[in-house]
N, C-alpha and C positions, 0 to 999 in steps of 0.2 A: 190630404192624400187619398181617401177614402173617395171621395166625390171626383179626384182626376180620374180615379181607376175609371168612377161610373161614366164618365166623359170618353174615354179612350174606349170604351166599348161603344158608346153612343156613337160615335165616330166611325166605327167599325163597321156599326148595321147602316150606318148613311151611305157608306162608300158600297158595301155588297149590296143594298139595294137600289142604289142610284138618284136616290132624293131626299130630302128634308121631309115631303107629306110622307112619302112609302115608310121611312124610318119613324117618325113621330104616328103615326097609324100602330105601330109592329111593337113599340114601347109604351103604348096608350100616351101620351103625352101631344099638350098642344104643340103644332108646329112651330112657333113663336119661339116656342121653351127649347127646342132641338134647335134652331139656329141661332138663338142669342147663347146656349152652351158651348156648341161648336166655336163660336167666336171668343166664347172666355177662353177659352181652352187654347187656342193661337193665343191671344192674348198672353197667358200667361207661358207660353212655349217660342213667345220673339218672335214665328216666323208663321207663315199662312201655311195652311196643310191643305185648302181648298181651294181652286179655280171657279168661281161661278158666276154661269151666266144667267140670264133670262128662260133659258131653256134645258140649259146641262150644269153638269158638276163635272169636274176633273183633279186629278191629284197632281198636286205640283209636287217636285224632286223632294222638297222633306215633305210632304205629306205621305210619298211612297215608301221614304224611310221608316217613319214612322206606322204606316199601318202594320208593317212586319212584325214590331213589337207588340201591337197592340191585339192583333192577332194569337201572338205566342202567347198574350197575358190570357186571352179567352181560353184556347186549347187548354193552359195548366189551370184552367177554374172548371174546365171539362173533365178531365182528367182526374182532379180533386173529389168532384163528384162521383164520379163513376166510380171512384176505389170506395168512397165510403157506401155506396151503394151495394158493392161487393160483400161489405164488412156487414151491410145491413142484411141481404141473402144469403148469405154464407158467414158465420160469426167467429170474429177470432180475435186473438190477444189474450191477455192474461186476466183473470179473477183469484183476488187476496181473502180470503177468508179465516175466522177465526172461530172458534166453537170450542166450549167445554171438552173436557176427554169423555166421557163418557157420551156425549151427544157425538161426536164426533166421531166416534166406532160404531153406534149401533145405528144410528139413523144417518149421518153427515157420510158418511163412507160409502153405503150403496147408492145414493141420489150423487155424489159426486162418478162412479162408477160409469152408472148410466149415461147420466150427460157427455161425458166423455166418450162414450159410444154413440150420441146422437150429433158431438159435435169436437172433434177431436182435433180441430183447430185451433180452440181452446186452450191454454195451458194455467191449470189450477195449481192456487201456493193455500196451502192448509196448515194454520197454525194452531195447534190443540193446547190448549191451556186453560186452569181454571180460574183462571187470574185476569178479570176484563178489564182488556182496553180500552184504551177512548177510539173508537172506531174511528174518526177521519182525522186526528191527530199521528195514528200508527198509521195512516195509509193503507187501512183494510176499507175492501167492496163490500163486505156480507160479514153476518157475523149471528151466533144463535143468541139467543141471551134467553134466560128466567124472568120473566116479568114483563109488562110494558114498557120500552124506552122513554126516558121521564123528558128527554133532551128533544123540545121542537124540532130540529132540522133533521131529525130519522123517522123513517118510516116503521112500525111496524107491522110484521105479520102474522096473524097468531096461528100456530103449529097446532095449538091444541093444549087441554089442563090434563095431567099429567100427577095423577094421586102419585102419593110416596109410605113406604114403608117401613115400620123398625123389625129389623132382621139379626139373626144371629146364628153359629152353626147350631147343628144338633147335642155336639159334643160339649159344645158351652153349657149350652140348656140343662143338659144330663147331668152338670155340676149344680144347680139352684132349684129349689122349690118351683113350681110353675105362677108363671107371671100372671095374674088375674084383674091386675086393676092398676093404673099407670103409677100409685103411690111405692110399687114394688119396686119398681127402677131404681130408686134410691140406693147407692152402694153398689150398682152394676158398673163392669166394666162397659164403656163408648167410645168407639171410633167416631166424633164429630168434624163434622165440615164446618171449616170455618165460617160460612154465610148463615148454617145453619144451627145457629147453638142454641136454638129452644123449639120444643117439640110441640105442636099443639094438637090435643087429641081429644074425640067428642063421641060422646055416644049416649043417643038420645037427647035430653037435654042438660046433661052434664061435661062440662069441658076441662082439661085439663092440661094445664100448664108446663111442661116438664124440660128444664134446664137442663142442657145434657153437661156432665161433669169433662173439664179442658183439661183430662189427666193425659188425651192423645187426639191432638187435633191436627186435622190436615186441610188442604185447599182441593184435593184431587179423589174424586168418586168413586174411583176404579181401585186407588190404592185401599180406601175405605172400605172395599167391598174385601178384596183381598184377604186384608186383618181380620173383618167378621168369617170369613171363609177357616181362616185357619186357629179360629178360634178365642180372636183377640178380646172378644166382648160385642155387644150391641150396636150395630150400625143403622141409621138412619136412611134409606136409598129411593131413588126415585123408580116408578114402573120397568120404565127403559135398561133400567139393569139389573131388575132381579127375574125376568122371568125364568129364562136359563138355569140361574143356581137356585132355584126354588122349586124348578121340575128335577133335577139332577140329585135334588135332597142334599146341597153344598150349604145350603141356607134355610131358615124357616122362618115366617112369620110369628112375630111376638105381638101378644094381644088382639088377638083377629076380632077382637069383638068390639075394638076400637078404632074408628076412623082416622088418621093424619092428616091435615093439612095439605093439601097437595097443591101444584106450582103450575104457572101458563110459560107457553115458551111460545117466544116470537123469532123471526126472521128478520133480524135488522141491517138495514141498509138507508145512505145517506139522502136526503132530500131534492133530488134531481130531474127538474124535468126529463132531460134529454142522456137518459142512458147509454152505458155502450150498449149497444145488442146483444153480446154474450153475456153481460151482466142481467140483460132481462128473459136471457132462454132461461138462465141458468134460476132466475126466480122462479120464471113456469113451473121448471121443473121440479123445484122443491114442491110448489103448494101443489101440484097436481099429482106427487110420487105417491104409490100406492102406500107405503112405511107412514105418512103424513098422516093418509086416510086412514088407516089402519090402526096408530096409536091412537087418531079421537073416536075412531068408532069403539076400540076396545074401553072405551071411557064412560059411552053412550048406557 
């Protein structure tokens, strides 16, 4: 079928330019190859579609049937082009994305903002969850993730590393002797995330191990920030959400003479030569949003 299409057009530029050399010129093709096709092509359609002499070509009664159609098949391969040309200058459809909740309010939410101001054609689905999917299984385009994606067929991007902190209110603090050395932890109340149940902290050349206790464990950042907010005990958080409650004094730093461990985040998306277009503004505009640049320069 594939090869009648290319025939039925081959036939098309012989008739609109009046010969076998002019059409085999205009197709790069020997002229040999343009007249023994034109003759499969009857062949395989029972009836002659050409008249030829020594000197002319003329279209016999189905050949003029048939160029009508063959004609229509080129305009709708025209046509086909030119919208995705459109879709290529102008970018539209839908992008599925998924992201952490906390990634997803402080940085996923003004880079979706904007783009949608640069290209409002666009229609974005934003799934906030800490809980990761299998990106091309769920049918997500984009998605944040902690780490390098280990799975060959994704790309990733890296955002930037991303130190993290053990925080807790003031009001907790006011309750316990002051924390000087991670051994103290022991017997503290912990809001732990479940990805993150052991703490690793270094200073100088001493490191320390510290298992956070599963007496309140959650899968979601924000709720964990919350509970240390209001008191709950000792939360474990990444840069990205403490700054705010750390200038407001809703939170403080525990151990400031200790380093944590901190995390890389990528921009994962599926292994695709041929993107949609809104799929690859919409990447621009992550890695070039100033929040991107912003969180690794404050890292620098």
């Amino acid at each position: 079928m594939f090869k009648q299409l290319q025939d039925m057009a081959l036939f098309t530029l012989v008739v609109e330019l009046g010969s076998f050399t002019a059409a085999a010129k205009r197709a790069g093709l020997p002229k040999s190859s343009v007249s023994q096709r034109i003759s499969h092509l009857e062949q395989q359609l029972g009836l002659r579609l050409l008249a030829r002499t020594t000197r002319q070509l003329s279209l016999t009664f189905a050949g003029e049937r048939y160029l009508v159609h063959c004609q229509e098949m080129i305009q709708a391969s025209e046509r086909a082009h030119q919208s995705l040309q459109m879709l290529k200058d102008s970018p539209s459809g839908r992008i599925r994305i998924t992201a952490p909740a906390g990634l997803a309010i402080t940085l996923l939410a003004p880079v979706v903002t904007d783009f949608q101001q640069l290209y409002p054609e666009v229609s974005v689905e934003v799934y906030v969850s800490d809980t990761m999917a299998d990106l091309v299984a769920s049918g997500f385009d984009i998605g944040i993730r902690t780490g390098k994606p280990q799975d060959s067929t994704l790309i990733g991007r890296f955002l930037g590393h991303y130190p993290r902190y053990l925080l807790a209110s003031p009001a907790y603090l006011a309750r316990w002797q002051t924390i000087t050395h991670p051994s103290q932890l022991e017997g503290h109340r912990c809001i732990t995330h479940r990805a993150w149940s052991e703490c690793i902290l270094r200073k100088g050349a001493e490191v320390y191990h510290w298992l956070q206790p599963a007496d309140h464990v959650t899968d979601n950042l924000l709720y964990a920030r919350q509970c240390a907010i209001g008191g709950g005990g000792i939360t474990f958080l990444p840069a990205f959400l403490t700054t705010e409650v750390i200038s407001s004094g809703q939170l403080q730093p525990v151990l400031t003479d200790w380093q944590a461990e901190g995390n890389e985040l990528y921009l994962v998306y599926s292994d695709r030569k041929l993107n949609m277009p809104a799929l690859d503004r919409f990447i621009d505009t992550m890695m070039n949003h100033p929040l991107v640049a912003g969180h690794s320069a404050a890292l620098n």
